[in-house]
C-alpha positions as CSV (number, residue, x, y, z in Angstrom):
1,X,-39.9,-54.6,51.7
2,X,-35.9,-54.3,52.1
3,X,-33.9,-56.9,50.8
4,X,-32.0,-59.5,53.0
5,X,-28.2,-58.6,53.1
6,X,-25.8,-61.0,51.4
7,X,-23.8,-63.2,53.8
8,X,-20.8,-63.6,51.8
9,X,-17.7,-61.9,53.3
10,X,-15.5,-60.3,50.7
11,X,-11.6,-61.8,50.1
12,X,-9.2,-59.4,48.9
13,X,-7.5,-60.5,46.1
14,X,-4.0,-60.7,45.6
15,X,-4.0,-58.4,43.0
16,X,-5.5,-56.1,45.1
17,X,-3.5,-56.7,48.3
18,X,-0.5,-56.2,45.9
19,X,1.9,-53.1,47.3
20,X,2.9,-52.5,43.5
21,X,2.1,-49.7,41.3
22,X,-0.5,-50.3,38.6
23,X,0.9,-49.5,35.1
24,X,-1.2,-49.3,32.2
25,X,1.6,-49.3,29.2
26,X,0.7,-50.4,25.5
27,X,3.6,-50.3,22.6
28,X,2.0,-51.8,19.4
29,X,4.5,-51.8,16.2
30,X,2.6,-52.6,13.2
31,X,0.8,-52.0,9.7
32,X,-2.7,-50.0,9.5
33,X,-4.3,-52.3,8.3
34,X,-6.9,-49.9,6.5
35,X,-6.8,-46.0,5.8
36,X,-7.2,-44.1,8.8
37,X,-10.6,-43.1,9.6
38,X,-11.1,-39.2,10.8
39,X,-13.9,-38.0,12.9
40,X,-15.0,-34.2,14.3
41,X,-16.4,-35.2,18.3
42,X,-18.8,-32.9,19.1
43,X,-16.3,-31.1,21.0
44,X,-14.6,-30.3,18.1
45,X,-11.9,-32.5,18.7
46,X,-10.2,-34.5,15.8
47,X,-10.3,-38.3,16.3
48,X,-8.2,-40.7,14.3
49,X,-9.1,-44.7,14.6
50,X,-6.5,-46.7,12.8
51,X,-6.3,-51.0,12.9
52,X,-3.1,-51.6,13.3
53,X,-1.8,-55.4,12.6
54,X,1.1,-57.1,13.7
55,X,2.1,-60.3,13.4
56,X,2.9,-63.0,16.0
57,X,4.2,-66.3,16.3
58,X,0.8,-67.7,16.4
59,X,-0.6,-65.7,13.6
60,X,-1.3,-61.9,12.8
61,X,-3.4,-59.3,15.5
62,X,-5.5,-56.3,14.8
63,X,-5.2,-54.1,17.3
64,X,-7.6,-50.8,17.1
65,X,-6.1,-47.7,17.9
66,X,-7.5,-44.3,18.7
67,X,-5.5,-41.2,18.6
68,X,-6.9,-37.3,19.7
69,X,-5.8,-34.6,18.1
70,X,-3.3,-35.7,16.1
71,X,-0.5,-34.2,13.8
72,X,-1.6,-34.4,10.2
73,X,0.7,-36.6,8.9
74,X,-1.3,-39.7,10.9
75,X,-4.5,-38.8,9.2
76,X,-3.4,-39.5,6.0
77,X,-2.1,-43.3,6.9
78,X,-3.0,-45.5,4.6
79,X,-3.4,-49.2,4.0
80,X,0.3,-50.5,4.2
81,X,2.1,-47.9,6.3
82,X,3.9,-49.1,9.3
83,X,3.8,-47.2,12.7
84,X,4.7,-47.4,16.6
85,X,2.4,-46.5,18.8
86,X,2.6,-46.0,22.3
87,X,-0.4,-45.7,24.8
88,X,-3.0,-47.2,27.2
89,X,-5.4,-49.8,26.9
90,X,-9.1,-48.1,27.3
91,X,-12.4,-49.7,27.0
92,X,-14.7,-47.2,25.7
93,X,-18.5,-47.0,26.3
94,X,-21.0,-46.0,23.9
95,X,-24.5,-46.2,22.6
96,X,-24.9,-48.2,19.3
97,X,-28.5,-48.5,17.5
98,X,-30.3,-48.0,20.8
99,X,-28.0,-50.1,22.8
100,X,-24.9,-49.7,25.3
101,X,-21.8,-51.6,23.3
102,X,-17.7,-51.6,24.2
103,X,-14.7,-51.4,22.7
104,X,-10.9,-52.3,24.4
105,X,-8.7,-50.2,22.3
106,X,-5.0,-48.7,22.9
107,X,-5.2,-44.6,23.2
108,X,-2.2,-43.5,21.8
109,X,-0.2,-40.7,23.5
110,X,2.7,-41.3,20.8
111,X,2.2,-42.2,17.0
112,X,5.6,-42.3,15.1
113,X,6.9,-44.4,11.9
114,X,9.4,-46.6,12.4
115,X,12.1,-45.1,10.2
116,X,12.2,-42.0,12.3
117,X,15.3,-42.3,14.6
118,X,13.8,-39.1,16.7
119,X,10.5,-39.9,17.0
120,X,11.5,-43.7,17.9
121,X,14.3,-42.5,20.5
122,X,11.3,-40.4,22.2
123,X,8.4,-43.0,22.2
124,X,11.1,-45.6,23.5
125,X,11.9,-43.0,26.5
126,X,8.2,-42.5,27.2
127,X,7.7,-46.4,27.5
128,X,10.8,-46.4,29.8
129,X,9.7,-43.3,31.9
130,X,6.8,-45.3,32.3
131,X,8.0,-48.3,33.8
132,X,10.5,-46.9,36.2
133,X,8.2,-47.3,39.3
134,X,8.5,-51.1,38.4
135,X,12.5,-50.6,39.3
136,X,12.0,-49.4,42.7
């Protein structure tokens, strides 16, 4: 037996009616708030999880971080270190003693320390590559 269709009508949104571009942009400066933790995928690929914290007016926030393939240097962070990082926000999928769990998370395209005038000059021209189609 088929099911009766729904009679509710769909509304667009205004979100979704919005002309804008969509922008996913995350800059997180902080202190790993525990040593970096490294992982071989399957696909051989290096993957570096760090918590980074940073503190607010209304009190301090972890923010977890995943970074692929990364230079060497961010695999040995340690409890303590600062760093910028510069990414998009991701929630990631994936099965957890026999059951489907989630995790929101930034992936970072751009790890650097803060003391590193180069590194800080580039991350700041990714973020404002980025939002240049919010200029238009």
């Amino acid at each position: 037996m088929a099911s009766p269709k729904s009679s509710r009508q769909s509304v667009p949104s205004e979100a979704s009616s919005s002309p804008g571009p969509a922008i996913n942009i995350a800059v997180v400066a902080g202190t790993c708030s525990s040593p970096a933790e490294v992982r071989v995928l399957p696909s051989e690929q290096v993957l570096v999880q760090l918590q980074v914290s940073t503190r607010l007016e209304s009190g301090t926030v972890s923010v977890p971080v995943a970074v692929l393939d990364p230079p060497a240097w961010v695999e040995a962070l340690d409890s303590g270190d600062d760093v910028i990082v510069v990414g998009r926000v991701r929630r990631r999928f994936f099965r957890a003693a026999g059951a489907t769990a989630s995790r929101v998370e930034v992936e970072a395209a751009y790890v650097a320390r803060p003391g590193d005038r180069r590194r800080g000059r580039a991350a700041r021209r990714r973020v404002e590559a980025a939002l240049e189609p919010l200029e238009g």
